[in-house]
LUMGUKE-385214 format. One line per 10 residues: number of its first residue (from 1); for each residue y, x, z of C-alpha. Coordinates in pm, whole numbers, plus 32768, in hexadecimal, padded with zeros to 4 digits. Example, Ala and Ser with C-alpha at 12.3 -4.5 7.8 and 13.67 -1.06 7.14 Angstrom:
BEGIN
1> 7E3E 84CE 830C | 7F96 8557 82CA
***
This chain:
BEGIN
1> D442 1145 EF2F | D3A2 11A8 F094 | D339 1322 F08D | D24F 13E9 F15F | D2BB 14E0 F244 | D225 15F6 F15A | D2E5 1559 F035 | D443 1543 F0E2 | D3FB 16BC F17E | D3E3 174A F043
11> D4FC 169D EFA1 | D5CC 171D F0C8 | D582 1873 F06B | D5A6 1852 EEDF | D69C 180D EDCA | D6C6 1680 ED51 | D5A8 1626 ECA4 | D5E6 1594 EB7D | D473 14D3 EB32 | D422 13B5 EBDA
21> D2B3 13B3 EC40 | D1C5 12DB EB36 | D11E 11C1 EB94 | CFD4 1103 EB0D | CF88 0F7F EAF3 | CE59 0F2E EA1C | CDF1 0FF9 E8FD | CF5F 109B E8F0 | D03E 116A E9B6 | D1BA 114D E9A5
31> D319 1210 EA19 | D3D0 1158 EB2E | D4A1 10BD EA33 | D374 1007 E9D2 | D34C 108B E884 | D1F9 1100 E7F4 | D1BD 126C E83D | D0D0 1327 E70A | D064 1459 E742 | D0D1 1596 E646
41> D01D 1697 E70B | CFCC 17EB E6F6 | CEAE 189E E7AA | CF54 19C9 E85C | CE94 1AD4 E907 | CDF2 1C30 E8B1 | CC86 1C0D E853 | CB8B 1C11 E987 | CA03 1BD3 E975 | C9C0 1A67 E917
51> C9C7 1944 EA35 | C860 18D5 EAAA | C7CE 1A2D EA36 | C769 1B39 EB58 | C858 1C24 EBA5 | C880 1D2B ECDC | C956 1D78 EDF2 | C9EB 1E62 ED0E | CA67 1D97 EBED | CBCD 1D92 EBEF
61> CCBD 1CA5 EB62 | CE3F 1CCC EB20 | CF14 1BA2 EBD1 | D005 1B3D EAB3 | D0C1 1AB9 EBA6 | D122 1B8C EC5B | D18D 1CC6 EB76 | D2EE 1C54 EB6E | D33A 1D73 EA69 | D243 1CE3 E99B
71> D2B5 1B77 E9BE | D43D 1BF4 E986 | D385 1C89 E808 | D2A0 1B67 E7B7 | D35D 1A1E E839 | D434 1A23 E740 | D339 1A33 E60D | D26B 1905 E68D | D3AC 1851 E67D | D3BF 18B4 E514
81> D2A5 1820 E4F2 | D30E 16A7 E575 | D215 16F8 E696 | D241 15EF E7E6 | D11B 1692 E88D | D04C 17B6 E8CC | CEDF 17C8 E94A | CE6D 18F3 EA07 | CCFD 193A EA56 | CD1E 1A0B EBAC
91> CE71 1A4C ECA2 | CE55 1B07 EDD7 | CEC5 1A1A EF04 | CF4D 1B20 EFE4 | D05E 1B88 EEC5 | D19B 1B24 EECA | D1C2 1A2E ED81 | D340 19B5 EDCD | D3CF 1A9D ECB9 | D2CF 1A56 EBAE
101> D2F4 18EE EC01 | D46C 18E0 EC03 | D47E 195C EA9E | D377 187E EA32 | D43A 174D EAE4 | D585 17BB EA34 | D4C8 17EC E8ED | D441 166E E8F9 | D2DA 16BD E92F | D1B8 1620 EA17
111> D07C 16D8 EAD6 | CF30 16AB EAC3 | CE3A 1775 EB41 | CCBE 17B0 EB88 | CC7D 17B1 ECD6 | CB68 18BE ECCF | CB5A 1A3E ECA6 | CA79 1B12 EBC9 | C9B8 1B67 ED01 | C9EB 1A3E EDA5
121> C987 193F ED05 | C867 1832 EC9A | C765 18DE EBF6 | C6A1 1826 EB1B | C564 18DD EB4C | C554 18F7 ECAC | C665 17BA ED17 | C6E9 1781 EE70 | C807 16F5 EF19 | C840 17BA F068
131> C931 1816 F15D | C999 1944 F0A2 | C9FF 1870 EF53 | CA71 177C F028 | CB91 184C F0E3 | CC07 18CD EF81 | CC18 1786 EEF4 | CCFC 1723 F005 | CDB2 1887 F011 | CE12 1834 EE89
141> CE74 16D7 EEE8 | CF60 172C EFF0 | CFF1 181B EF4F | D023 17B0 EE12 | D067 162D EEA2 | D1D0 1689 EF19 | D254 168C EDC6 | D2B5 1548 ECFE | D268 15FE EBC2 | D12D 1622 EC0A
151> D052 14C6 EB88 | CEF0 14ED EC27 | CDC2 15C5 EBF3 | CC32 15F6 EB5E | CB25 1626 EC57 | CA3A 16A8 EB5D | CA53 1740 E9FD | C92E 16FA E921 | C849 1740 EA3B | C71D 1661 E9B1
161> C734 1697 E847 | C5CE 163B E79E | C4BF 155E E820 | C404 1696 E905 | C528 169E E9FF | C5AF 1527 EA3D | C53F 1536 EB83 | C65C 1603 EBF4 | C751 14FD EB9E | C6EA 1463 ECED
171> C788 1597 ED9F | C8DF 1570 ECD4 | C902 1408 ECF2 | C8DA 145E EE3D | CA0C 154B EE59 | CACF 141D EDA0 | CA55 133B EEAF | CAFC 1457 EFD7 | CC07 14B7 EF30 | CC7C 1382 EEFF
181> CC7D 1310 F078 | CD3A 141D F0AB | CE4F 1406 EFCB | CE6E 1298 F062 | CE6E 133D F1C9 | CF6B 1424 F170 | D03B 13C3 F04F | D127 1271 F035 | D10F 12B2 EED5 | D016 1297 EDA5
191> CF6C 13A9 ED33 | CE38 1392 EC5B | CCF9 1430 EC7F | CBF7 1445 EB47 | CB1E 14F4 EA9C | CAFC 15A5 E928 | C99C 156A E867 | C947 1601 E734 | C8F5 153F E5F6 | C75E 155E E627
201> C6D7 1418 E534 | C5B7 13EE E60C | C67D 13CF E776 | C7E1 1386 E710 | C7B8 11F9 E755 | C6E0 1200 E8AC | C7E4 131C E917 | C926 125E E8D5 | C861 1156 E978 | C7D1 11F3 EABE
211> C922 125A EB24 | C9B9 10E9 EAE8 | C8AF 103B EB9A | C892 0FE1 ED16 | C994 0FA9 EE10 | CB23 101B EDC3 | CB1C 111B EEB5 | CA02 11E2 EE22 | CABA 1187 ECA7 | CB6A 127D EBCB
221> CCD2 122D EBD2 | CCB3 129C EA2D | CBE1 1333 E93C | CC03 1473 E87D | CB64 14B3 E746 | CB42 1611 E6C4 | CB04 15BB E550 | CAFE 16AC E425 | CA4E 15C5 E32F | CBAA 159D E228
231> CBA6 171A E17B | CC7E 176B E055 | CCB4 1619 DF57 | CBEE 14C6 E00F | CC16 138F E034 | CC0C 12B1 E164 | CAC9 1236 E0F9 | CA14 1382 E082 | CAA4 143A E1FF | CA24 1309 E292
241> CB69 12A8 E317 | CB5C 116B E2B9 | C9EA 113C E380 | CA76 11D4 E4B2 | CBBD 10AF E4B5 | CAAB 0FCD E4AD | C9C3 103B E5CC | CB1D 104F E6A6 | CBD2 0F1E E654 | CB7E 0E95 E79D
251> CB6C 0FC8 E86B | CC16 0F67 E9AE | CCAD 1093 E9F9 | CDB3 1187 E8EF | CCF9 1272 E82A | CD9E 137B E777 | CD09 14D5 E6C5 | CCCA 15AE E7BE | CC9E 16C4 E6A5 | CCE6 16A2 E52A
261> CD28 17AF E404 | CBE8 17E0 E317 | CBF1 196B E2A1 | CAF0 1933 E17B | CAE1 19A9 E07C | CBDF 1A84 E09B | CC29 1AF4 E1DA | CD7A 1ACB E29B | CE20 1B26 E160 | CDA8 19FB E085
271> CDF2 18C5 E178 | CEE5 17E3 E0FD | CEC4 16DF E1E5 | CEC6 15BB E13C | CDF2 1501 E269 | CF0E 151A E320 | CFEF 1446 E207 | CED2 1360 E254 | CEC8 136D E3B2 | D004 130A E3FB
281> D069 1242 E2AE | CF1B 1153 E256 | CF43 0FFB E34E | CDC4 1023 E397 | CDE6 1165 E430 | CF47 113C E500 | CEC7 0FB6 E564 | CD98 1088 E612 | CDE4 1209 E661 | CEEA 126A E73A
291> CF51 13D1 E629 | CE8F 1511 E660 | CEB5 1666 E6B4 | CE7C 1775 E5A5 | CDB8 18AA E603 | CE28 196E E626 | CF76 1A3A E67A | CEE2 1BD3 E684 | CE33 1C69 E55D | CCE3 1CC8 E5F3
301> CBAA 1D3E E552 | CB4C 1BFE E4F7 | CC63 1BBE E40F | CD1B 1A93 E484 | CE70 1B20 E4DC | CFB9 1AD4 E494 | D065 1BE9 E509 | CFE8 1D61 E51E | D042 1E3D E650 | D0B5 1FA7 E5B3
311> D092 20CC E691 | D1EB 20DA E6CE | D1C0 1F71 E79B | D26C 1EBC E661 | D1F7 1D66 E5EF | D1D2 1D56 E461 | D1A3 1C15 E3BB | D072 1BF1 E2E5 | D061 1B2D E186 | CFBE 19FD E26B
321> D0FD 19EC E333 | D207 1955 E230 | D0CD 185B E1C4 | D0BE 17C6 E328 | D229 17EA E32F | D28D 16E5 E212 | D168 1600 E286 | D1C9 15CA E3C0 | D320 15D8 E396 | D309 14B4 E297
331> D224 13E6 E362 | D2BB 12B1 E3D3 | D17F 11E3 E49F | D1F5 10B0 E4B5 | D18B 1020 E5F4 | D1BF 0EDC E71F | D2BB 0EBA E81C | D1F3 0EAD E978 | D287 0D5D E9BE | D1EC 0CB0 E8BC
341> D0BA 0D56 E8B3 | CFA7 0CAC E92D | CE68 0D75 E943 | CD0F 0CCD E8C7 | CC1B 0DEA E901 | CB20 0DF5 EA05 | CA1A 0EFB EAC4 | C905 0F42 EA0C | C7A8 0EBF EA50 | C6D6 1009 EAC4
351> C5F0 10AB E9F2 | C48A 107D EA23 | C3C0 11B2 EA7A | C30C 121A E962 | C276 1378 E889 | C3E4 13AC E7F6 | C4CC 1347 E95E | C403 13C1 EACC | C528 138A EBC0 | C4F4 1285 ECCA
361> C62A 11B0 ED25 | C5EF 120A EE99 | C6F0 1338 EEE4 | C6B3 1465 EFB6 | C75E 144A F12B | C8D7 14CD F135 | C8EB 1648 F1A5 | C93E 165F F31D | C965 179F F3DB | C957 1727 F52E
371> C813 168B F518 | C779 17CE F478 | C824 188D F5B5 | C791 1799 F684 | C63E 17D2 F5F1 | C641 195E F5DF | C6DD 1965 F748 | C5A7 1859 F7D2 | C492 1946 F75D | C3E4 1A6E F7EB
381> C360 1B2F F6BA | C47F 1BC9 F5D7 | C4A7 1C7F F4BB | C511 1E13 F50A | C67F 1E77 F49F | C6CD 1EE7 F333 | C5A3 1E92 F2A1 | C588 1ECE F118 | C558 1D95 F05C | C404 1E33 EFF2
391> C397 1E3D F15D | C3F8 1CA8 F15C | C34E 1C59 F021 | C20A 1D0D F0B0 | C1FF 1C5E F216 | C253 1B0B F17B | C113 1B4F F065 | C045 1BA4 F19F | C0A4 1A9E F26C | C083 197D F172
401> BF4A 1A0E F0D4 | BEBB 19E6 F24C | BF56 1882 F2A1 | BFF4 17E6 F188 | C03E 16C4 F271 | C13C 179D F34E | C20C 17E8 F1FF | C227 168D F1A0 | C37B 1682 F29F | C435 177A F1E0
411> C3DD 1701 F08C | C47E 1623 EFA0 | C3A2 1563 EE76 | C4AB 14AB ED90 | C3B3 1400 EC97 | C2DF 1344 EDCF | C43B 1319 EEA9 | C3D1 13C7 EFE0 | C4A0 14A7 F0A1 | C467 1572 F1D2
421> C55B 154C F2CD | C58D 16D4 F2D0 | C590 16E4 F155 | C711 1705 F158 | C70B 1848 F24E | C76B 19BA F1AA | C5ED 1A5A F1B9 | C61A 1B39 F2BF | C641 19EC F396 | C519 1932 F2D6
431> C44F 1A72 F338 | C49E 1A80 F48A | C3F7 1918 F48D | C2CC 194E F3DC | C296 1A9D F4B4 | C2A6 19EE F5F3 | C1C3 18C8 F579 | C0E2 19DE F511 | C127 1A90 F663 | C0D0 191A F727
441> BF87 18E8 F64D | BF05 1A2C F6CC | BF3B 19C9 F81A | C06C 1AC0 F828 | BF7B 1BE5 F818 | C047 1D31 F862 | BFE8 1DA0 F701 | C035 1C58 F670 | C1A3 1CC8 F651 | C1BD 1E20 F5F3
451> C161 1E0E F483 | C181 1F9E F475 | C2CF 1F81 F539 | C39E 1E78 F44F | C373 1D84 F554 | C3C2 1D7B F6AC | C3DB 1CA9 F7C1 | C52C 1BE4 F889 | C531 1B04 F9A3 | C53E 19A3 F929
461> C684 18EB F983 | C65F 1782 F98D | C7C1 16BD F981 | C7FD 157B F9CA | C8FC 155C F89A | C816 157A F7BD | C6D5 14E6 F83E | C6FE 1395 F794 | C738 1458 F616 | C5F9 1514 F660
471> C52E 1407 F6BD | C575 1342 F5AF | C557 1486 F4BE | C3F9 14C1 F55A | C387 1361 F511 | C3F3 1395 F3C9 | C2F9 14BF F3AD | C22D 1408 F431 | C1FE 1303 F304 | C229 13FE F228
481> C104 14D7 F246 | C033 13B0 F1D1 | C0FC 1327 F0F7 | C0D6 132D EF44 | C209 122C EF03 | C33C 1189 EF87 | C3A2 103A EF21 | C531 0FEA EF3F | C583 0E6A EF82 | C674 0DE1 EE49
491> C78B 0DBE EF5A | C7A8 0F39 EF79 | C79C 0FA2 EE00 | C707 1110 EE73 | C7E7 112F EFD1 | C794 107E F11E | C88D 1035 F244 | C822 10D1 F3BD | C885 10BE F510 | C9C3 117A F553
501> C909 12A4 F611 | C826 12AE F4ED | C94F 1292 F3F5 | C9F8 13C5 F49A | C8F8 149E F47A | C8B8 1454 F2D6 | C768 1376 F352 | C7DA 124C F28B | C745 129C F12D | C618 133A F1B4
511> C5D2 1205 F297 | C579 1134 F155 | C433 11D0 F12B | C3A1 10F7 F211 | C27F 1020 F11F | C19C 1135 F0FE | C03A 114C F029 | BF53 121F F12A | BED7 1333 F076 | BF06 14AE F044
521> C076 151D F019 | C0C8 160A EEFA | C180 1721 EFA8 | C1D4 17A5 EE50 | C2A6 18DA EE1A | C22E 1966 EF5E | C0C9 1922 EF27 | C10B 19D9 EDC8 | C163 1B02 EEA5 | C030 1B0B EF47
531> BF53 1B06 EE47 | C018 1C37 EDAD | C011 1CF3 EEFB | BEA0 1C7F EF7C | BE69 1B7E F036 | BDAB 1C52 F112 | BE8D 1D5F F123 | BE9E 1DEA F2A1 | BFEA 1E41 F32B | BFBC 1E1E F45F
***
């Protein structure tokens, strides 16, 4: 097996490993060996606000990984439990994970891990995909990447979860899409990227769907399911189990459950996880689903833990623990040997746009920080230093309430599939463009950038490395501002090849929007700004 150079560096500086990395082909993923790998997974990390809601700068999380005390306690109880893997919801990638990750590799037990953090992440109310998400996406892949134990990750967790937020599946399929050409830049090896939905009955189908549909590279690699429908005594047919084999028989890629472990009726306390018996014993299920992954490890206020943390730092088994225990523990999936295997499933057809499912198949542009440097750095009209984000929010209302046109470069509309070029910038870099558009339009009047002192002006520098990027980025805009829809051509499935200059500077999704309706653009969550503010609201 041919390794990177990140790979073989940290094997250099570690212990043997004992796990080979795990592999995929079809609907199933495998050991080296070739058998079939199941999941029996555990979700493993202290509770933090829920993924896709808003959360602040100040959220904090508590890496799992990389509390090696805390891994020394705990390791050793999921492997009383028959556990193979662990998901964790947030890891810090500037941490040092090699002990954690050691005893996990010694213990027999696989990674995988959200990509996000609670304050970084896709939030389903107010969705983007910037360069800020983009850099930690990559800072968990890197990091995390360099062990074989670890099996791939989630881009998104339940971000669109009813039919009033589909939209923002557009922004995590596009994190898929990036994160997966760079794992293939960097990595010799597989590693999976996915995402986790919810069990919603009125998006579950278009959802497992939209992220199946369109070219490979923009494709889930597999499909978790966080499921809770199986509480106390069921059946396969009243959990719905038996439905949900069905609508994935054919699912191209593995699909596994993400999250599983009803509480109800009784709490932690009462489960007696007879779904997983199921999951892993009736041919239906282990034909289709790759195993699952219980949530969850910690006893939280919600009442789905296994173990309690005293205040003495002890782990104490709850009356749920020994249930899981002899489940998994008996389960013996029977699966296929990857040589034999021959996989029949295929990429879904997308969904249709509709009332219930709003995302358009045409993906925002991949997050690029040098063309937003090149942008910032070409115009005249900046934003001050250390502005408050309430200072942003109140020149962006002002500025789009005057010219809704100028804000149509920095804004990204998922349900008609039109991007700005600049709608992947942080906002103090989309600002500085719509100031100086702003600043331009008023014939660069001296007090057309002031705006009360929180904006200022720079000399523009104009480079010749990145003159091609703009231009294209400013004909872009260009269509844009008149623009109501975007139609993709059936060869691109929602992406769209470029010209290597555009390529390097993320152009290549945004360049699709190219068959335009003429007509007004919706400049939407800015526009909703304004009208809070007043559109008439002087600043100057």
């Amino acid at each position: 097996m041919k390794f990177s150079a990140a790979i073989v560096a940290a094997a250099a500086t570690a212990a043997s490993a004992k796990l080979e990395p795990i592999t995929m082909k079809g609907s199933k993923l495998f050991y080296s060996n070739g058998t079939q790998f199941f999941m029996k997974g555990v979700a493993y990390q202290q509770d933090t606000a829920a993924a896709g809601q808003t959360n602040t700068k100040e959220t904090k999380y508590i890496d799992p990984l990389a509390d090696e005390d805390a891994c020394k306690r705990d390791i050793p109880l999921l492997k009383q439990l028959g556990t193979n893997i662990i998901r964790t919801y947030a890891i810090n990638p500037k941490a040092d994970h090699s002990a954690c990750m050691k005893l996990l590799d010694d213990a027999g037990i696989y990674v995988i891990s959200d990509l996000s953090e609670p304050s970084v992440s896709i939030n389903r109310d107010d969705p983007k995909w910037d360069v800020e998400l983009y850099e930690r996406y990559i800072g968990v892949v890197d990091e995390l990447g360099q062990y074989d134990n670890v099996v791939g990750f989630f881009a998104g967790n339940e971000v669109s979860n009813n039919v009033s937020n589909t939209q923002a599946s557009a922004f995590v399929k596009a994190a898929v899409r990036d994160t997966k050409k760079h794992i293939k830049s960097k990595f010799s090896r597989w590693l999976g990227v996915g995402y986790a939905s919810n069990d919603d009955v009125d998006i579950r189908e278009q959802i497992a769907d939209y992220f199946n549909c369109g070219e490979d590279d923009s494709r889930i690699d597999y499909w978790g399911y966080n499921i809770y429908s199986w509480c106390g005594k069921s059946s396969m047919e009243d959990s719905g189990y038996t439905d949900q084999a069905k609508f994935f028989e054919d699912y191209s890629v593995p699909v596994f459950f993400a999250e599983y472990g009803c509480n109800e009726p009784d709490g932690a306390a009462g489960r007696i996880f007879d779904e997983t018996t199921a999951l892993y014993g009736e041919k239906v299920m282990t034909e289709v689903f790759s195993g699952g992954i219980v949530y969850m490890y910690f006893q939280e206020a919600n009442d789905y833990g296994l173990v309690k943390i005293n205040k003495n730092d002890d782990a104490v088994k709850l009356k749920d623990f020994s249930q899981l225990q002899s489940k998994v523990n008996a389960a013996k999936p029977s699966g296929v040997e990857e040589d034999s295997y021959k996989p029949t499933g295929k990429a879904a057809t997308c969904p249709e746009q509709s009332k219930n499912w709003q995302a358009n198949s045409v993906l925002p542009p991949v997050p690029d920080s040098s063309l937003c440097d090149c942008m910032v750095k070409s115009r005249s009209c900046v934003p001050a230093d250390n502005l408050k984000s309430t200072d942003i929010t109140s020149i962006f209302g002002y500025i789009c309430g005057q010219d809704k046109k100028i804000c149509s470069a920095i804004t990204a509309n998922a349900t008609a599939g039109i991007y700005g070029a600049y709608s992947m910038c942080s906002d103090e870099d989309k600002l500085a463009y719509i100031l100086d558009a702003y600043y331009v339009s008023q014939k660069s009047a001296a007090d057309a950038c002031d705006f009360k002192g929180k904006a200022t002006t720079q000399k523009a520098e104009s480079q010749s490395s990145c003159s091609s990027a703009l231009a294209s980025a400013s004909k872009i805009n260009e269509e844009v501002a008149t623009a109501t829809h975007a139609v993709a051509s059936e060869s691109t499935g929602g992406s769209n090849s470029s010209s290597e200059d555009d390529e390097n500077f993320g152009l290549q999704a945004a360049s699709i929007a190219r068959v335009f309706s003429l007509g007004d653009f919706a400049v939407g969550a800015y526009m909703a700004v304004a009208g809070i503010v007043g559109a008439g609201m002087v600043l100057l």
